[in-house]
N, C-alpha and C positions, 0 to 999 in steps of 0.2 A: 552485692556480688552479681546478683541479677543481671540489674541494670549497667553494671560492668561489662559483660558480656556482650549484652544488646549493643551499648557501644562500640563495642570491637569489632563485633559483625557488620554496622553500618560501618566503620573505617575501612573494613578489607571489601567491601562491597562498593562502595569512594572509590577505591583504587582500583576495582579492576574495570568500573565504568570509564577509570580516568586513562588507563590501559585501551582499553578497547577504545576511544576517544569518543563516549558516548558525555553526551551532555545531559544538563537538568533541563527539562520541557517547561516552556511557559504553560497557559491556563489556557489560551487556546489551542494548544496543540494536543494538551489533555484531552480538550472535549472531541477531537478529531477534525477541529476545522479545516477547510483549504482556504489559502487566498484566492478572494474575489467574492461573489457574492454571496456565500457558503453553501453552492449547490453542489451536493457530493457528486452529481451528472456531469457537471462543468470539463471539459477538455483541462485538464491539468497543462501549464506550460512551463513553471518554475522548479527549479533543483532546491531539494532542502540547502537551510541556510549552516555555516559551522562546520567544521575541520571534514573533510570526505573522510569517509569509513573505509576498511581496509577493502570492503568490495562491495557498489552499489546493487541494489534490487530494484529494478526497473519497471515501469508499472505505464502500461498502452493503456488508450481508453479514448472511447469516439462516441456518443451519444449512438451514432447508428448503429454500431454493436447490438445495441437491444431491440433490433428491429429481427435480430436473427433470429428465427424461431423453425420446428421441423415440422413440416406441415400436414406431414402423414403420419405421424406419431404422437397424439397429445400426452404420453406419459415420458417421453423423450426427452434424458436431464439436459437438455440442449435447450435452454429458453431463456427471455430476458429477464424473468424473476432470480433463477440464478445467478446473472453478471449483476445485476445491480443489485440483491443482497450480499455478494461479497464484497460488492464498494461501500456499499452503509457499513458491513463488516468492520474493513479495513480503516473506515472514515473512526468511528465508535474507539477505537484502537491506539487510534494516534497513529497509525501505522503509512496511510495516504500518502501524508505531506513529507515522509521519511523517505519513501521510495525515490529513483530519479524518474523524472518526467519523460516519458520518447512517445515521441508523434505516432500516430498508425499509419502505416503506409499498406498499399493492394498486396498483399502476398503474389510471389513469384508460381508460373504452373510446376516448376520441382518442388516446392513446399506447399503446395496444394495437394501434390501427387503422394508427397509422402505423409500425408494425413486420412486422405482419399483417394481410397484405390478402387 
């Protein structure tokens, strides 16, 4: 009866991955690889592979990002150990390769402005 149940749970659990149009992961997308040389630093430039999701989550990243540090505050959660532990994060996750890939581009001075006033 147990094991009946467990069944059932993985069958309506099937479906609503198959609903939501999520796939089974191979082995390296388990471990959080990216393609290419598997350096989680690497500029991302690929879109995951497999049916688009009802709405992608989009993931920037530029090596020089973590050059950004605040230099009159060392306890200032502004530094490069935090962007790049939340790429090891995301990488650890499987979550990286799932995102959509978009370039960095210079921010504009009105989305400067409305960060930094």
């Amino acid at each position: 009866e147990e094991e009946q149940e467990e069944e059932e749970e993985e069958e309506v659990e099937e479906e609503a991955e198959e609903e939501a149009g999520v796939e089974e992961e191979d082995e390296d997308e388990e471990k959080g690889e990216l393609e290419g040389d598997g350096n989680p630093h690497e500029t991302p430039q690929e879109t995951p592979p497999g049916p688009p999701p009802r709405a992608w989550v989009g993931l920037v990243y530029d090596p020089r990002m973590e050059e950004h540090r605040n230099t009159w505050d060392s306890q200032h959660p502004e530094s490069p150990q935090r962007l790049s532990r939340v790429l090891q994060r995301l990488q650890e996750l499987g979550l990286a390769q799932r995102c959509l890939r978009l370039p960095p581009k210079p921010a504009s001075p009105q989305q400067l402005h409305a960060c930094h006033t």
